[in-house]
TIDRENFI-377788 format. One record per residue (C-alpha): x negated, y, z; residue in one letter. Coordinates in pm, 1 decimal, decimal comma. Layout:
TIDRENFI-377788
X; Y; Z; A
...
This chain:
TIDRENFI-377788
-1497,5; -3298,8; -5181,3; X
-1256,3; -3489,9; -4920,8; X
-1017,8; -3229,9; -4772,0; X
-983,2; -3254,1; -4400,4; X
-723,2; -3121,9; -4211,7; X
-760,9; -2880,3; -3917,5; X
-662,7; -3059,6; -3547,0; X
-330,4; -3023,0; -3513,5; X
-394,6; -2759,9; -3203,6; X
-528,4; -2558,6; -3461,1; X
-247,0; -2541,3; -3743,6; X
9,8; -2397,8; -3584,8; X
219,5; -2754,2; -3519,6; X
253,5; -2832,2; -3168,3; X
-3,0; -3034,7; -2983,4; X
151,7; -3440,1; -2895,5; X
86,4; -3464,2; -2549,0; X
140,1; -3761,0; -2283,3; X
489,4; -3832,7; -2210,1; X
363,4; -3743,7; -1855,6; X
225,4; -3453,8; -1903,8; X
385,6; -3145,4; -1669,4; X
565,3; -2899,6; -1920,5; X
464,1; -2527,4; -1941,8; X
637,4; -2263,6; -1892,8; X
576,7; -1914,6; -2149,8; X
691,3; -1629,2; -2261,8; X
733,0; -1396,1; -1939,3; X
574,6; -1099,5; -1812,9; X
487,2; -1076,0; -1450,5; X
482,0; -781,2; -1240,0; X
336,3; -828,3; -861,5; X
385,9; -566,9; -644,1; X
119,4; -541,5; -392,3; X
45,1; -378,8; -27,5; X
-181,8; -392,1; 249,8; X
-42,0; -692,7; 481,4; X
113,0; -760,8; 728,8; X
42,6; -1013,3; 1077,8; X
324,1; -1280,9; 1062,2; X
419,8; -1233,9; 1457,8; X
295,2; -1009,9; 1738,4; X
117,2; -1269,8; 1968,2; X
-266,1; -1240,7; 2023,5; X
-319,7; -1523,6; 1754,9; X
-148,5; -1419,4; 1486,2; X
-264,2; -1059,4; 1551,4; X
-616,7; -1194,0; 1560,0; X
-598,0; -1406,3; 1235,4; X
-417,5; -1107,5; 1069,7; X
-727,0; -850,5; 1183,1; X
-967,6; -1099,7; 1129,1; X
-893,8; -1123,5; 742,9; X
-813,0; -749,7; 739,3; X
-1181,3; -619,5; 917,3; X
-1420,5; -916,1; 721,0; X
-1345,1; -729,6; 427,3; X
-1639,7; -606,9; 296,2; X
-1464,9; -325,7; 73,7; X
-1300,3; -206,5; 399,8; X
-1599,4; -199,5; 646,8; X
-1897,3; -140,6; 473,4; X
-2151,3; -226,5; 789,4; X
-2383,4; -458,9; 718,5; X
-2281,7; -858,7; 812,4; X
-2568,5; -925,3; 1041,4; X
-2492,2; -606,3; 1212,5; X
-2063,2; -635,8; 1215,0; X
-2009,7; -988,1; 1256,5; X
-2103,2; -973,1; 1601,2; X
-1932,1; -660,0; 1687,4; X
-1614,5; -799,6; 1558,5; X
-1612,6; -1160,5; 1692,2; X
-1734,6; -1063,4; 2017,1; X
-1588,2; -778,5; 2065,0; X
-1334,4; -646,8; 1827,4; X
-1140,0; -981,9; 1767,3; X
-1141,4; -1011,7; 2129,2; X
-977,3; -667,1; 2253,7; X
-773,5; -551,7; 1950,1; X
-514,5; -811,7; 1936,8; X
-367,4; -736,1; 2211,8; X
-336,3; -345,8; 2156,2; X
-227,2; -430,6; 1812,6; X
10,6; -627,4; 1873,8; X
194,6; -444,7; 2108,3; X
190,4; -172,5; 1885,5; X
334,2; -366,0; 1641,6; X
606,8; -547,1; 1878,4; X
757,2; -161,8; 1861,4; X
853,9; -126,1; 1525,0; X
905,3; -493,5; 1489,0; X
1215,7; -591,0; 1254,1; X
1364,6; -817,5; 1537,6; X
1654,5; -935,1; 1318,0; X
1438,3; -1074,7; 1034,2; X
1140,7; -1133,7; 1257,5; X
893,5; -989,4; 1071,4; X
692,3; -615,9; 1003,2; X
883,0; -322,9; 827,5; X
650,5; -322,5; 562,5; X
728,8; -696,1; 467,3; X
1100,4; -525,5; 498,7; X
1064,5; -302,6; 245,2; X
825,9; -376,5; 3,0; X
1061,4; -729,3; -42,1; X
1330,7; -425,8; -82,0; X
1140,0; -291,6; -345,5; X
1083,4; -586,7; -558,5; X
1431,3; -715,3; -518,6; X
1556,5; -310,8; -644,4; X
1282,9; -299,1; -915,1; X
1422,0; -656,0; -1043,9; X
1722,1; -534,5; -1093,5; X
1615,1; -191,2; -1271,0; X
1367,8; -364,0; -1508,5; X
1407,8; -755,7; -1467,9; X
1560,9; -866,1; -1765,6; X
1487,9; -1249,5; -1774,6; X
1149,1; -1222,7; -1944,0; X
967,3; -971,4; -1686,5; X
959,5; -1130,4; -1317,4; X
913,0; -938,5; -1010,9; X
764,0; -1047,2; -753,2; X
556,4; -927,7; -415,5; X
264,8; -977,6; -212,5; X
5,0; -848,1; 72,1; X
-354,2; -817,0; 43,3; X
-374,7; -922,9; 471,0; X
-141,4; -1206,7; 549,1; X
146,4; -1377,1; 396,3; X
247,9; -1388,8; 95,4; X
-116,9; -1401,1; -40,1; X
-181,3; -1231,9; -404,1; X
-338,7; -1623,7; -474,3; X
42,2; -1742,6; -414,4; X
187,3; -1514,9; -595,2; X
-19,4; -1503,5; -857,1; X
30,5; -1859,5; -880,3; X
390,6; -1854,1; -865,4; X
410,3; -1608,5; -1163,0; X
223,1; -1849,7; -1352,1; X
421,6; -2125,0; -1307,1; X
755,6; -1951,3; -1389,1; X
585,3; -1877,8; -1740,8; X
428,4; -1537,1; -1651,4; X
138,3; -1524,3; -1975,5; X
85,5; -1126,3; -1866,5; X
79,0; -1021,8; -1497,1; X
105,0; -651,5; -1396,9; X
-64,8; -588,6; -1067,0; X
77,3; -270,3; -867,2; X
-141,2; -184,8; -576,7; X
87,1; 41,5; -389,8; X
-167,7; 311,6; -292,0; X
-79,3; 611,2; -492,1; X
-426,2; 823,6; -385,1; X
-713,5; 555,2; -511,9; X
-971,1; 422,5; -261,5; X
-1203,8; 164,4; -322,4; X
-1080,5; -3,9; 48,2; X
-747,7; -18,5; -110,7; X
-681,9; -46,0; -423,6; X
-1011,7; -172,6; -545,1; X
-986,4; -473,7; -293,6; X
-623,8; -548,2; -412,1; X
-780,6; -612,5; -753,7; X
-1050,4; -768,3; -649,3; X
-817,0; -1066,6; -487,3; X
-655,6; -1060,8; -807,3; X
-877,4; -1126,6; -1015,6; X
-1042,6; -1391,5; -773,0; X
-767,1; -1576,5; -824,2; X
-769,6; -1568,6; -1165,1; X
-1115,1; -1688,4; -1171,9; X
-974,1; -2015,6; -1014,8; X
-716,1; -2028,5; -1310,0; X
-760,7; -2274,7; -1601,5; X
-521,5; -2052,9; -1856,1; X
-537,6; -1762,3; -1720,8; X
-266,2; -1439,1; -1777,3; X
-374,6; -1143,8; -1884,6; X
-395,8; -901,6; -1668,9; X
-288,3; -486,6; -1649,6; X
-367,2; -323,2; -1332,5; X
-173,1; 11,8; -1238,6; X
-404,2; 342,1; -1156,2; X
-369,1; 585,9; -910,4; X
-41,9; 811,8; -961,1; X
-119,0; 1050,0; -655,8; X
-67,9; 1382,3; -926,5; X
236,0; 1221,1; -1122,8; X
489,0; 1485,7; -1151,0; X
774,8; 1198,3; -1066,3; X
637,6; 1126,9; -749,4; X
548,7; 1468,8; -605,1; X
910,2; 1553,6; -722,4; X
1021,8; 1265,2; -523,2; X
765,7; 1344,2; -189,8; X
945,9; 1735,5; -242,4; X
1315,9; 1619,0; -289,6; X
1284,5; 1380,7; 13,5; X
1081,9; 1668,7; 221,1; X
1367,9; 1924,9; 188,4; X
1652,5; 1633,4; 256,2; X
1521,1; 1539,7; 633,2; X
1404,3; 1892,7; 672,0; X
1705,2; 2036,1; 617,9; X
1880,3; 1726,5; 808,1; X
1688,2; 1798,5; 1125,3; X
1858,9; 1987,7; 1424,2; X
1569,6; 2229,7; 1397,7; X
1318,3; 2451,4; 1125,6; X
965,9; 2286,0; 1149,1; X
692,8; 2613,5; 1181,1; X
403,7; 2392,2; 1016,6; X
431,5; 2052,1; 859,8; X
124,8; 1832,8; 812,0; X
89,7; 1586,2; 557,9; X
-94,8; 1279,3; 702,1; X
-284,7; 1083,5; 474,1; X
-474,8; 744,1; 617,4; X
-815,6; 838,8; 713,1; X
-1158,5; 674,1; 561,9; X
-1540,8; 666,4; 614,3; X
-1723,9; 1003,8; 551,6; X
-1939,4; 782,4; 419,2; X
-1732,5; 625,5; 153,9; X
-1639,7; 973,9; 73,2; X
-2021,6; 1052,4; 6,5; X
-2089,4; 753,7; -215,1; X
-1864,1; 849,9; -481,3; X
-1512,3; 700,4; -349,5; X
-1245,4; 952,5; -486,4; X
-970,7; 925,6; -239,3; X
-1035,4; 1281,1; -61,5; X
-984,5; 1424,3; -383,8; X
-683,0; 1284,2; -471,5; X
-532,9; 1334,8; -136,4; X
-601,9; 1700,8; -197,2; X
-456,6; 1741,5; -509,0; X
-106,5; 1519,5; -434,1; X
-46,8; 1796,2; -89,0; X
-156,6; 2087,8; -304,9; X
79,6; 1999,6; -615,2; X
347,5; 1900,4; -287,0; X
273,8; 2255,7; -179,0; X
341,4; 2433,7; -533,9; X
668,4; 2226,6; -552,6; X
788,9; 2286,9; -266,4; X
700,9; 2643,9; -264,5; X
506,5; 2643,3; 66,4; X
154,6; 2772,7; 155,3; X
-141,0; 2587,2; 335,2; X
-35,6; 2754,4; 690,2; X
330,0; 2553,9; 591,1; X
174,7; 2232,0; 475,5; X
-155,6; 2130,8; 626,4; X
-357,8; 1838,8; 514,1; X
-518,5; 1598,1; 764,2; X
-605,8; 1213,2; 814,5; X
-483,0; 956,6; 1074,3; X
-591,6; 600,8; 1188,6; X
-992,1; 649,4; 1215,5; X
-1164,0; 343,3; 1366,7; X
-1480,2; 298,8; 1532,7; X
-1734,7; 575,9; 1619,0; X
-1863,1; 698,5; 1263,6; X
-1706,5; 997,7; 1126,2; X
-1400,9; 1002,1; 918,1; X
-1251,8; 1253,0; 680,1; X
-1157,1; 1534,7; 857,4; X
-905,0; 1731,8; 987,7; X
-805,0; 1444,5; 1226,8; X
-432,6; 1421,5; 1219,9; X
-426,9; 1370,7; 1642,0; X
-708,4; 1645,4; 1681,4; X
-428,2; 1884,1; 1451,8; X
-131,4; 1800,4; 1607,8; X
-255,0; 1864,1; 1981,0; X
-453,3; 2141,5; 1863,2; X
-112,4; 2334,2; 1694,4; X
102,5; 2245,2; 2037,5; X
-241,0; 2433,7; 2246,9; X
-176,6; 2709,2; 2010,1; X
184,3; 2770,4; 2052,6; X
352,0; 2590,7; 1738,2; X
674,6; 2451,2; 1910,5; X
811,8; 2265,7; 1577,5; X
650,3; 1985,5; 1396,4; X
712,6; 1754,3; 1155,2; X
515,5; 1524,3; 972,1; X
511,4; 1342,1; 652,0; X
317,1; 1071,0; 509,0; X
251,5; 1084,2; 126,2; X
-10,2; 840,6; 75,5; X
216,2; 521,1; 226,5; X
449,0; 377,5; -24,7; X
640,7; 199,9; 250,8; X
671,3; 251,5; 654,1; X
450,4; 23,1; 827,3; X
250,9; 32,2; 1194,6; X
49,7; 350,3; 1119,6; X
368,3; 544,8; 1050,1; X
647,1; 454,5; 1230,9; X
416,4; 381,7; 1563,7; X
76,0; 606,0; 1528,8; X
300,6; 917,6; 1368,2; X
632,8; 888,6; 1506,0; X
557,8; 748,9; 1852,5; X
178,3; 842,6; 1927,8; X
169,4; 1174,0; 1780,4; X
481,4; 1288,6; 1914,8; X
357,4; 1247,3; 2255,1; X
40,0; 1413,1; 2208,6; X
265,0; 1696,7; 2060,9; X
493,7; 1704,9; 2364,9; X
233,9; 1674,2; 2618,0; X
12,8; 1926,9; 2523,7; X
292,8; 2224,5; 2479,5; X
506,3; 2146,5; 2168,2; X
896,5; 2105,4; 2194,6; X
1057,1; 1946,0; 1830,4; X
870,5; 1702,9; 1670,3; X
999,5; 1488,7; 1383,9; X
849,4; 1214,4; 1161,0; X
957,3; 1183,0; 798,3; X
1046,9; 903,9; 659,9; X
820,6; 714,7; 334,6; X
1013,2; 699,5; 38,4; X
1037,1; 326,7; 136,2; X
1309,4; 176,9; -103,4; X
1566,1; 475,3; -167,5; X
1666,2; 615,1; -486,6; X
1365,7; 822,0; -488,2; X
1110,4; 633,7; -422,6; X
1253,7; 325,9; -677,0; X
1250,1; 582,4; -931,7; X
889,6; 671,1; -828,4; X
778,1; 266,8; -882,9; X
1001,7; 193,9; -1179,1; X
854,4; 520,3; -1426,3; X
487,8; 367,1; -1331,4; X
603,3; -7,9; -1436,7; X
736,9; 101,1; -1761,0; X
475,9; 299,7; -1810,7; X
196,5; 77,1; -1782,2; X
438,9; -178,0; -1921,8; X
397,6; -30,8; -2282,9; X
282,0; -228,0; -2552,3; X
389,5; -591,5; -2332,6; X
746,1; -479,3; -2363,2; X
């Protein structure tokens, strides 16, 4: 019998390819941390392009198309711009013209590089709404040799409008990808005891940092659909459990630390207690000193640092209440970096 040799793709010698051909990079491990977006200015265009993406997202509003598409061309994508963007023209980072949250979560890669980059992981970032897109990124890993990408949603309570999407995108993009990476994605870490020690430690600091003793404070989670609730989307639950294991390290009750959710849209009912419903409600009943903190956002962004720390406040004020302070996210600091880099290494095991 005439012995034939395997191709040579197949024998473990390299392939001879064109003298043209692009080289390709190998060898790395990617990790691409992701969060919600980001509009890349406050005028009524970019605001509109930003909520546009943002509000045709079918894992975010679950109305039927026929019914929403009309309700936000013609009437949401007409009006909300404008709000929006003024809202977000007050926390704007004038100096690098661009949103806190692009800010910080570039903060966070560029901290997390240096805690676990080591020449064959890469760090890089990205926004599910706006610029950079996950496709970019994605790409960009690729190119620099990334054959494994770890994706990082930072949502630490799981909800199929945010993290679930996130993936989603990924993997899109990889579905466009003739050699693809393979791919990790990271879970929800909402009862990790790292990060509640890290949402307690950074509690007491601005508490005991502020010129007065908060009676009550809440912990504000970012609201969602009743409805999404009902079909099976965990995100309630988690947000439970992360402000009742906050409560047992921190040693406080549920009259101390009170659970509600902020930034409701539209007319439909959202998971309740409403964070503005609570906060005028305490100031009606005689609670003179608030403060509030924000577990399930990994970074400040619009809904913090303008719906808690400016809108809230005045409702507060207004309605009877006298201190009033917002708490910072755990943004970049030593805290919160220690927070992101436990998770990497964790679900980093077995690539490295």
């Amino acid at each position: 019998m005439t012995k034939i040799d395997p191709p040579t793709a197949f024998a473990g010698a390299p392939a001879r390819l064109p003298s043209d051909h692009p080289k390709v990079s190998f060898g790395k491990i990617g990790v691409l941390l992701v969060n919600l977006g980001t509009p890349d200015a406050t005028d009524y265009w970019s605001m509109r392009r930003y909520l546009k993406e943002f509000l045709s997202d079918r894992r975010v509003i679950e109305v039927p198309r026929l019914i929403w598409w009309p309700i936000l061309n013609l009437i949401v994508l007409t009006r909300r711009p404008k709000s929006s963007g003024e809202a977000y023209d007050l926390i704007w980072n004038k100096e690098r013209d661009e949103s806190p949250l692009r800010t910080i979560t570039r903060s966070q890669a560029d901290k997390l590089a240096g805690m676990v980059g080591d020449g064959r992981v890469v760090i890089d970032w990205a926004m599910r709404y706006g610029n950079p897109s996950i496709a970019s990124r994605m790409e960009a890993l690729v190119e620099q040799g990334c054959e494994r990408i770890l994706v990082f949603p930072l949502y630490p309570q799981y909800a199929a409008a945010t993290t679930a999407t996130v993936n989603d995108k990924v993997f899109e993009a990889a579905m466009k990808m003739r050699w693809q990476p393979a791919l990790r994605t990271v879970p929800a870490y909402h009862d990790d005891p790292l990060y509640i020690e890290a949402l307690a430690s950074s509690i007491r600091t601005h508490v005991a940092a502020l010129p007065f003793d908060p009676e009550v404070v809440i912990a504000s989670f970012h609201g969602l659909p009743k409805e999404y609730f009902d079909k099976g989307d965990p995100y309630h639950c988690h947000c439970h459990k992360t402000t009742r294991l906050l409560r047992e390290a921190l040693g406080w009750d549920e009259k101390k630390l009170v659970l509600t959710f902020q930034s409701r849209f539209g007319k439909a009912e959202w998971l309740q207690p409403y964070t503005d419903k609570t906060v005028e409600q305490m100031a009606k009943d005689g609670v003179k000193r608030l403060a509030v903190v924000t577990p399930g956002f990994v970074a400040d962004c619009v809904e913090t640092l303008e719906e808690i720390a400016e809108q809230n406040k005045e409702f507060f004020l207004e309605h009877g209440g006298e201190e009033f302070a917002a708490i910072p996210c755990l943004n970049d600091s030593e805290e919160g970096m220690r927070v992101i880099e436990a998770v990497v290494r964790r679900e980093l095991g077995g690539w490295i």
